[in-house]
RORO-195294 format. One line per field, with one value per residue (C-alpha): residue number from 1; residue in three letters; chain; z, y, x. Coordinates in steps of 0.1 Angstrom, whole numbers, padded with zeros to 4 digits. Each point is the difference from the previous one (the first is absolute). Layout:
seq	c(NUM;...)
type	c(ALA;...)
mol	c(A;...)
z	c(Z;...)
y	c(Y;...)
x	c(X;...)
//
This chain:
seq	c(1;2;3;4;5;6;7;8;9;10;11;12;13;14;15;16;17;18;19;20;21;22;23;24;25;26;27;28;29;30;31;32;33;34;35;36;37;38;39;40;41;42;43;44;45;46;47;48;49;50;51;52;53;54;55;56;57;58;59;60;61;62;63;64;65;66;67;68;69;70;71;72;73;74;75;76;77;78;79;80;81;82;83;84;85;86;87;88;89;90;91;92;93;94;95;96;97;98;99;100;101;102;103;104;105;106;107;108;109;110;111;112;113;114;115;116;117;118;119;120;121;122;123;124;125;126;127;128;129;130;131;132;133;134;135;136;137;138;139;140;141;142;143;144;145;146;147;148;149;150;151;152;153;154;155;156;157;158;159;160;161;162;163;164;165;166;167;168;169;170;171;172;173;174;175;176;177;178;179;180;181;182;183;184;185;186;187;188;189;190;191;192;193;194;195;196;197;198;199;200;201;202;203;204;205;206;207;208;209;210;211;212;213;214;215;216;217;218;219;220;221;222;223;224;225;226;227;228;229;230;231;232;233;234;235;236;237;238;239;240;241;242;243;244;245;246;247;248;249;250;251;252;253;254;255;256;257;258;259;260;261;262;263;264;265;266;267;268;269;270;271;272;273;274;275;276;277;278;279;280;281;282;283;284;285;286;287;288;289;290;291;292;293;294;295;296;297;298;299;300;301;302;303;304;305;306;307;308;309;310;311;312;313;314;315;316;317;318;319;320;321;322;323;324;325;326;327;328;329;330;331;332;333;334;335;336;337;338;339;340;341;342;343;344;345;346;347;348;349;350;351;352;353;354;355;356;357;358;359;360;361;362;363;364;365;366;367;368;369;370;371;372;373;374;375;376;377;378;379;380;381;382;383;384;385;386;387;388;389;390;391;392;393;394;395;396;397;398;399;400;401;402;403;404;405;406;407;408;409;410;411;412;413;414;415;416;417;418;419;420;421;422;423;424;425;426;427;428;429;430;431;432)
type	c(UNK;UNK;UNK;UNK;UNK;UNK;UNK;UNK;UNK;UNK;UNK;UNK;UNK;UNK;UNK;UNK;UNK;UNK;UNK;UNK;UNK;UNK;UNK;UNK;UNK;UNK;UNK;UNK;UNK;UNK;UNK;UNK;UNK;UNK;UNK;UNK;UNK;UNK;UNK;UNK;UNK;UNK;UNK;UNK;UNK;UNK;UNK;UNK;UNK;UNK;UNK;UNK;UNK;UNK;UNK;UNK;UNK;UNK;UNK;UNK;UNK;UNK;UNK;UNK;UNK;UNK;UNK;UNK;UNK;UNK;UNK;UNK;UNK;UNK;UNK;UNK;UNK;UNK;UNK;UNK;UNK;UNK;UNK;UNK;UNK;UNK;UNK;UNK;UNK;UNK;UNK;UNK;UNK;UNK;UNK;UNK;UNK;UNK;UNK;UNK;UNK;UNK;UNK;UNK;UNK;UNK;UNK;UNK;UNK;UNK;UNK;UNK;UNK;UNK;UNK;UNK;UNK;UNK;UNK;UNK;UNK;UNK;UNK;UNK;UNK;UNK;UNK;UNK;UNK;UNK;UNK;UNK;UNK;UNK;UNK;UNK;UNK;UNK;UNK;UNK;UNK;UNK;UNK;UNK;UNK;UNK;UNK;UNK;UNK;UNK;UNK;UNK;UNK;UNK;UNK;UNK;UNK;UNK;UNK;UNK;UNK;UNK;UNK;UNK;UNK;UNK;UNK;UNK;UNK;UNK;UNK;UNK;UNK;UNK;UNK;UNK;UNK;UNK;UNK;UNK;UNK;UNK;UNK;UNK;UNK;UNK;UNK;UNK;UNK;UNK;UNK;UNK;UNK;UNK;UNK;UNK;UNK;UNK;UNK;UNK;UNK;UNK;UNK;UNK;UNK;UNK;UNK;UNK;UNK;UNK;UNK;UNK;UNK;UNK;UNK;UNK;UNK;UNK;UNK;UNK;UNK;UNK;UNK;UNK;UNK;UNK;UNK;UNK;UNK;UNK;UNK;UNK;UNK;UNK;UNK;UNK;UNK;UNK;UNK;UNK;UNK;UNK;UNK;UNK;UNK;UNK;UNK;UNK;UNK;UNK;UNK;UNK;UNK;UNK;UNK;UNK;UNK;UNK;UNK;UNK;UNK;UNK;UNK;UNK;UNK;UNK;UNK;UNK;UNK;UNK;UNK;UNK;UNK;UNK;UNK;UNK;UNK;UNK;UNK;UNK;UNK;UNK;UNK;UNK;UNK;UNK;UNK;UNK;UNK;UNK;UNK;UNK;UNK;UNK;UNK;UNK;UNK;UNK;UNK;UNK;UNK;UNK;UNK;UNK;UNK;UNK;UNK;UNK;UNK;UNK;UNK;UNK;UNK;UNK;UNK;UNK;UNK;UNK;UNK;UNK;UNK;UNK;UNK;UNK;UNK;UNK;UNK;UNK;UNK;UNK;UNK;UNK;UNK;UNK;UNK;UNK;UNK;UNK;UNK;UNK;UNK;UNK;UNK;UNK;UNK;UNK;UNK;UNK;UNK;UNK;UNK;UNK;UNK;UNK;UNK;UNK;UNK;UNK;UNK;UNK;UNK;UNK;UNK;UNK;UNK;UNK;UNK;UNK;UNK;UNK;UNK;UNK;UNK;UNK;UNK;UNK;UNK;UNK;UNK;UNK;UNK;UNK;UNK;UNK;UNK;UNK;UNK;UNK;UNK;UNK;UNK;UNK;UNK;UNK;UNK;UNK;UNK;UNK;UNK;UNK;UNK;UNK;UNK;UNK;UNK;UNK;UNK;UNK;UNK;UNK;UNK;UNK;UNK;UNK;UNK;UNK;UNK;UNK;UNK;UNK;UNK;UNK;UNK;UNK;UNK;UNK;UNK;UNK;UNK;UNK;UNK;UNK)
mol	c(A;A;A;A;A;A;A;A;A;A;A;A;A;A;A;A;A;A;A;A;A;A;A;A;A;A;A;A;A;A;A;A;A;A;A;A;A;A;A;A;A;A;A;A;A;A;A;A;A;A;A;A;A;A;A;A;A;A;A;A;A;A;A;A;A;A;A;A;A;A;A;A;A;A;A;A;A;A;A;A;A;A;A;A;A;A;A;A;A;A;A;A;A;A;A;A;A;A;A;A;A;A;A;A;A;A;A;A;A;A;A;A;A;A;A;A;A;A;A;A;A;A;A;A;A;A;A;A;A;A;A;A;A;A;A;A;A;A;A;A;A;A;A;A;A;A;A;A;A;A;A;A;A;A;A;A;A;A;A;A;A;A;A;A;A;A;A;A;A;A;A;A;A;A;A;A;A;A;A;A;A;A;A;A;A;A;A;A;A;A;A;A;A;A;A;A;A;A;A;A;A;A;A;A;A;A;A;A;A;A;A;A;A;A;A;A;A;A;A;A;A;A;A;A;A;A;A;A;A;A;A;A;A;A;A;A;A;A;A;A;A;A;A;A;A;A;A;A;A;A;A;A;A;A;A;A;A;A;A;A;A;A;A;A;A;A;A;A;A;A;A;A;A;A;A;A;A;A;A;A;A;A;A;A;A;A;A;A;A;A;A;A;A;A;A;A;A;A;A;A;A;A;A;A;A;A;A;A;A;A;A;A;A;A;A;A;A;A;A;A;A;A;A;A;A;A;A;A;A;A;A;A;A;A;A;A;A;A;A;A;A;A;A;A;A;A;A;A;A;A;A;A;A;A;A;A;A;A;A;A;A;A;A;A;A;A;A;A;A;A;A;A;A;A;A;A;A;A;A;A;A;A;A;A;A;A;A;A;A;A;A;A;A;A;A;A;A;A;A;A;A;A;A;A;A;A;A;A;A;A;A;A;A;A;A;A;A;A;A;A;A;A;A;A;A;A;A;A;A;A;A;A)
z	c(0527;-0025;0013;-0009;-0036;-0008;0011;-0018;-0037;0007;0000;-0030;-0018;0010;-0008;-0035;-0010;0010;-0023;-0027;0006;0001;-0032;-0020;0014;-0010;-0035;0000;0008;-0033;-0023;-0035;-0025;-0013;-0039;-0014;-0030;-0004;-0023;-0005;0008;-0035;-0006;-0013;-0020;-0009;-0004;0037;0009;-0006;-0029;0002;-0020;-0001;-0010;-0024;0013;-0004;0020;0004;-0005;0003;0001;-0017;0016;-0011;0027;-0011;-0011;-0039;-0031;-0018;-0034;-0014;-0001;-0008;-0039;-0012;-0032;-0008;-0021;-0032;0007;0008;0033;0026;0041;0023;0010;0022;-0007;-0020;0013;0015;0012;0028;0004;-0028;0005;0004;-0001;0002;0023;-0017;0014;-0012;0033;0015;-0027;0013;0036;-0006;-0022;0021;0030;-0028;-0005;0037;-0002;-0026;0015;0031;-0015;-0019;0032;0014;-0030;0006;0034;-0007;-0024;0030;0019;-0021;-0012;0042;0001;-0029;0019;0035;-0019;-0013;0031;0012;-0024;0008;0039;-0005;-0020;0023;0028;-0023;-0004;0038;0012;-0025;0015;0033;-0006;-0015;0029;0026;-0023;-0001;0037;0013;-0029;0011;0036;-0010;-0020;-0032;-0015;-0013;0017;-0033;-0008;0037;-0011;-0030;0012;0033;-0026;-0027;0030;0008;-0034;0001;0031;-0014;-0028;0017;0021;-0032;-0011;0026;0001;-0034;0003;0031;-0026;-0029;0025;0014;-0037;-0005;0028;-0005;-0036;0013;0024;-0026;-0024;0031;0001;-0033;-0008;0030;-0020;-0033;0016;0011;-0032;-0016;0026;-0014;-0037;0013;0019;-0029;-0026;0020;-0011;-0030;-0005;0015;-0031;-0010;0007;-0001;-0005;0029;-0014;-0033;-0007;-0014;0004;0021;0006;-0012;0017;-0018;-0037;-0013;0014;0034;0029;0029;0033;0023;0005;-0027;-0016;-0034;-0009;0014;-0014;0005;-0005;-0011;-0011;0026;0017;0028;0005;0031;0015;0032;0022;0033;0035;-0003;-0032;0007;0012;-0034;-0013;0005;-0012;-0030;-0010;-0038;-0015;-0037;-0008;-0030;-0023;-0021;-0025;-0008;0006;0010;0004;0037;0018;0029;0028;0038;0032;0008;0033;0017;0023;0036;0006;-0012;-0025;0030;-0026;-0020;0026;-0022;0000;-0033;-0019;-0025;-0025;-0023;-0035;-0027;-0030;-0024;-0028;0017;-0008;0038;0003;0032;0007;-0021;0024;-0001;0018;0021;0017;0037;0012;-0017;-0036;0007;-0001;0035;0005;0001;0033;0008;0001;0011;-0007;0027;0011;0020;0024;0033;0031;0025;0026;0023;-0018;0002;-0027;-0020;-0023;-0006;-0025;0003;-0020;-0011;0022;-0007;0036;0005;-0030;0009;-0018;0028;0002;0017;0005;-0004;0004;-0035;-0011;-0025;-0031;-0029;-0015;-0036;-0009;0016;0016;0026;0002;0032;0010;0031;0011;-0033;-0029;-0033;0000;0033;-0002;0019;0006;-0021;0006;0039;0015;0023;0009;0013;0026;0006;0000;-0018;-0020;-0034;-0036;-0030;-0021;-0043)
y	c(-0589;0010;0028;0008;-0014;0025;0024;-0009;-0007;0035;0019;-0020;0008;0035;0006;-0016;0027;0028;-0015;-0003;0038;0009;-0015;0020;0035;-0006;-0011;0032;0024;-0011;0030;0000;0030;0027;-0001;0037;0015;0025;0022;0009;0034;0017;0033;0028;0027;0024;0039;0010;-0002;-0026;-0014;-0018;-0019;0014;-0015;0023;0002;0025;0028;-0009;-0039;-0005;-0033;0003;-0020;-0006;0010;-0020;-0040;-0004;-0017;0025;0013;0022;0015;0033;-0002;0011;0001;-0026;0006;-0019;0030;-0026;0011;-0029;-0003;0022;-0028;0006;0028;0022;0038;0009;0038;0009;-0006;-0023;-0033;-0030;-0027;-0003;-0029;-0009;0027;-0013;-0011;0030;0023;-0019;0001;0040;0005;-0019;0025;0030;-0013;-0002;0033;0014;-0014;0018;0030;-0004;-0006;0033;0018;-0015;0004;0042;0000;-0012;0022;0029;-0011;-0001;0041;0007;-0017;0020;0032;-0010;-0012;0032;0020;-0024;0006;0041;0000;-0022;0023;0033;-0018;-0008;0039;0010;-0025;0010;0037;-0009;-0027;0026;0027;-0020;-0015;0036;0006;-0030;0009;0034;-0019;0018;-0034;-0029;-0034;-0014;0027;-0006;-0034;0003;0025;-0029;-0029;0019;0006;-0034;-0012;0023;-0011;-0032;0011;0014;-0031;-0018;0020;-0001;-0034;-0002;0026;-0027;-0026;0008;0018;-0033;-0015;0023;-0005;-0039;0007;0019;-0028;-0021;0019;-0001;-0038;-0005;0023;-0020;-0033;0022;0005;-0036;-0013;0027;-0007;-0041;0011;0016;-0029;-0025;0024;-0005;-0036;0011;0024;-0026;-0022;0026;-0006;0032;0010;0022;0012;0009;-0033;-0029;-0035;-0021;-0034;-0010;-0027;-0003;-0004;0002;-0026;-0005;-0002;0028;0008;0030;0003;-0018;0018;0008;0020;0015;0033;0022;0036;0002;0035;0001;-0031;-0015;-0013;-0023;-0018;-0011;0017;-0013;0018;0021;0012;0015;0033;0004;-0005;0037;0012;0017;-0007;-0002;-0032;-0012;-0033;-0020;-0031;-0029;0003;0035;0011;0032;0010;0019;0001;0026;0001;0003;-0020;0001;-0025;-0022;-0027;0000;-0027;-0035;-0026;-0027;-0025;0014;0029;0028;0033;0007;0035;0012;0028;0014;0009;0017;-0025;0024;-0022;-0033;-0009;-0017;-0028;-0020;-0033;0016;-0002;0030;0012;0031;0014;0020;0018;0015;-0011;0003;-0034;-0018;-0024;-0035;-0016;-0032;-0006;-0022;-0009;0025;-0034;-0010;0034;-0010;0020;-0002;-0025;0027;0035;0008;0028;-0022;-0027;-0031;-0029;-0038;-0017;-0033;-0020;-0034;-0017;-0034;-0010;0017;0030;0025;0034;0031;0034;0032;0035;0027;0028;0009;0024;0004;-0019;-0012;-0007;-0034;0000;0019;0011;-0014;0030;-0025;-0037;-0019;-0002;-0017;-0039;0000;-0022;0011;-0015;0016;-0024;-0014;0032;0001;-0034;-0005;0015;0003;-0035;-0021;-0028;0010;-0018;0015;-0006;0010)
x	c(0291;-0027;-0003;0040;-0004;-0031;0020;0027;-0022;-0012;0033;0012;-0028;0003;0035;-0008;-0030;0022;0031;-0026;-0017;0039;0005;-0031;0010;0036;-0015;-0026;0027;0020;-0001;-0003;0020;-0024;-0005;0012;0015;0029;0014;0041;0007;0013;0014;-0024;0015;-0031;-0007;-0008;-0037;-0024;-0015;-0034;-0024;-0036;-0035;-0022;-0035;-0028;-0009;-0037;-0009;-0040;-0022;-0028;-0030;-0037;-0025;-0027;-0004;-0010;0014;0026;-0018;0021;0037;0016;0009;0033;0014;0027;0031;-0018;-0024;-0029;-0019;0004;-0002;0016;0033;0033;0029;-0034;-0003;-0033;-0014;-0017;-0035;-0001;-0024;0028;-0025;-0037;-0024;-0029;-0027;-0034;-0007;0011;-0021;-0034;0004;0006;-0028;-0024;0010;-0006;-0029;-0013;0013;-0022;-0031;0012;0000;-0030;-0018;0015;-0023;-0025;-0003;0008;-0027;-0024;0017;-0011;-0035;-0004;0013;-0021;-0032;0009;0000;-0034;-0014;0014;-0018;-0029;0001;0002;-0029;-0021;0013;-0016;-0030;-0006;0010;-0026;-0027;0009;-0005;-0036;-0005;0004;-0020;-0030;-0002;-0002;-0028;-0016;0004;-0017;-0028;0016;0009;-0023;0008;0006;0026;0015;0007;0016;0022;0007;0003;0030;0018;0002;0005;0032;0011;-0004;0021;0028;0007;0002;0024;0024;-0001;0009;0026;0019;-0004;0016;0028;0003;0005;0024;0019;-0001;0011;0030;0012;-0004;0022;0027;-0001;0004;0030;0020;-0015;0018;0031;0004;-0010;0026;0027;-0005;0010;0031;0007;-0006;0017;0032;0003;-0009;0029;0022;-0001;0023;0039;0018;0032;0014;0030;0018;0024;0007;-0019;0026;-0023;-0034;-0015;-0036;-0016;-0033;-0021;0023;-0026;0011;-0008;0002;0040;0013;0025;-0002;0030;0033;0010;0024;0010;0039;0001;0026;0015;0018;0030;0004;0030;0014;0026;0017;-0002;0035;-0010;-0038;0014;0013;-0029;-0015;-0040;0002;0034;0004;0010;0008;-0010;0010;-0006;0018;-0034;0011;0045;0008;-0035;-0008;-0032;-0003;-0019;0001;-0007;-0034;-0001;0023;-0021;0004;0004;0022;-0015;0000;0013;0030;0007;0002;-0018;-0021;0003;-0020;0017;-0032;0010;-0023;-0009;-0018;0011;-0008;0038;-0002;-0020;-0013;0028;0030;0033;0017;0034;0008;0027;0002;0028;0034;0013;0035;0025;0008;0024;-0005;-0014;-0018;-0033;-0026;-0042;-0022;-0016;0034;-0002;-0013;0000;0031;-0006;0022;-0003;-0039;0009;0021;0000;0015;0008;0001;0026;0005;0034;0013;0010;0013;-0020;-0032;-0019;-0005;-0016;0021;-0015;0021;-0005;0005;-0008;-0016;-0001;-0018;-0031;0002;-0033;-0002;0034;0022;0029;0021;0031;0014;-0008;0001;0022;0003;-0008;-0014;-0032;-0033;-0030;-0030;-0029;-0007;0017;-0029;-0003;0036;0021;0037;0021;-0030;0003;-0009;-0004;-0003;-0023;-0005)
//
């Protein structure tokens, strides 16, 4: 009987835990609508081909950075428009070459003349050690000398050596004369030993004061090789301008404490200039290497600026989608500066007729055309906001917009922000 009523607890309890896990799946699997924003399709009635907004910037945009720590000292002076001389500041033109800013370089100056100095004993030390060098010739041409002498003298006691020992051996010589004739050859003999001794001296001096000289010129060359290597620094102080430009940011004044990569300047060179913009995928083959392009400005009506596509990227900004061009254009005048928004137009100039429109951001790929593209609109259903995909084509582009020739039509609402995120019958809300 227990038995039965365990059995019994257990399957009740059972059956409860799966009504309850039943319960939080059914709760999980509630969905909740996707937050997006839309745009109404309107009717675009434009000269054919597409009008875009560019973005001046320059052709060749540097940073200048210090390359060694200091406190700033000085600034490139410029003369202000009250004619006063004051520091180089943002928006003034600078030349090549020209010294931008300046680190403090006593510390710099000593370290290089102490290696100059080391230097100069170096060198000193190499003249002396020549000078040995040739007092040690000079003395082995003297022993020389010395040694052929001594060798003159002892031939000429040998001759009368061997002249009087066969007079004394005759009894033709006294004894006495016999042994002054023995005792100057010995003295010679003496003589000439000594001075080939002396002759392996000084030509060991001489070859000690040429090793010498060796050691110390590699001693020279390191000590020179040190002043190159602490003038470096030196020159360093120095900040440079690379390029002939304009001063675009300055990020130090006198007394600011740098270190090695801290930027001190951007400049730029807008002799000529860039103009930069966005196109979508359908448009890029239009948008052909050196193709000439006009571009043009509200600061300045009816005024054209020509110039040519110089690169289209290769890829897709992975955020907005588009592909960037760049069309260069010659700024002799500077009339272009870096951050003006000027308009261009690619393609025909002829009139079209009217046709709807809608932002490149609502152009997805068709879920069943792998070539094609697709839109998701915007459907009210039994009180619901839900999203519906549909196939169209395409015309077009105008400048951030696209034409669509089938698939939409005037009114129609489509989805613009959250295209990605939802997929075809979704609950959607809009949102501001």
């Amino acid at each position: 009987m227990k038995k039965r009523t365990f059995k019994a607890c257990l399957l009740g309890g059972t059956l409860l835990l799966l009504t309850l896990l039943l319960a939080c799946q059914s709760k999980q699997v509630q969905t909740f609508p996707v937050p997006v924003k839309v745009a109404t399709v309107e009717l675009h009635a434009a000269n054919s081909g597409a009008r875009y907004s560019a973005t001046i910037i320059p052709r060749t945009q540097v940073e200048l950075a210090f390359k060694v720590d200091g406190y700033v000292e000085a600034l490139q002076k410029v003369r202000g428009v009250d004619g006063q001389l004051r520091d180089l500041q943002e928006g003034d033109a600078i030349v090549a070459g020209a010294v931008l800013a300046r680190v403090r370089q006593s510390e710099y100056q000593l370290k290089v003349k102490e290696a100059e100095s080391k230097a100069a004993e170096e060198r000193s030390a190499i003249d002396a050690s020549k000078a040995q060098y040739q007092e040690a010739l000079s003395a082995i041409e003297s022993s020389k000398a010395q040694l052929a002498d001594s060798e003159a003298a002892y031939e000429k006691a040998k001759l009368d050596f061997d002249r009087a020992q066969n007079l004394f051996a005759s009894q033709s010589l006294t004894k006495a004369n016999y042994d002054a004739a023995k005792a100057q050859l010995e003295q010679t003999t003496a003589k000439v030993a000594a001075a080939r001794s002396q002759v392996g001296m000084v030509q060991a001096r001489a070859n000690s004061a040429r090793s010498q000289i060796e050691v110390i010129k590699a001693r020279s060359t390191g000590a020179q090789a040190v002043v190159h290597e602490k003038s470096i620094p030196l020159q360093d102080t120095a900040l440079r301008a690379p390029l002939n430009g304009f001063v675009l940011q300055k990020s130090v004044e006198r007394g600011t404490l740098v270190s090695p990569g801290k930027t001190g300047f951007v400049v730029a060179d807008t002799s000529s200039v860039k103009a930069a913009f966005g196109v979508a995928d359908i448009a890029v083959p239009e948008m052909k290497l050196g193709s000439r392009l006009s571009v043009e400005t509200e600061t300045m009506p009816g005024t054209e600026f020509d110039g040519q596509i110089t690169s289209v990227f290769p890829a897709a900004d992975p955020k907005s989608r588009v592909f960037n061009v760049e069309v260069t254009i010659p700024n002799p005048k500077g009339l272009l500066r870096p951050g003006m928004i000027v308009s261009l137009r690619v393609g025909r100039s002829e009139a079209v007729q009217a046709q709807p429109v809608v932002p490149l951001n609502a152009i997805v790929k068709s879920p069943t055309d792998p070539n094609g593209y697709a839109i998701f609109f915007l459907l009210e259903q039994g009180g619901r906001q839900i999203a519906r995909v549909r196939d169209v084509k395409l015309g077009e582009t105008y400048g951030n917009t696209i034409a669509v020739t089938e698939g939409v039509k005037e009114g129609d609402r489509v989805i613009t922000t959250g295209v990605t995120l939802v997929r075809d019958g979704d609950a959607v809300k809009v949102i501001p």
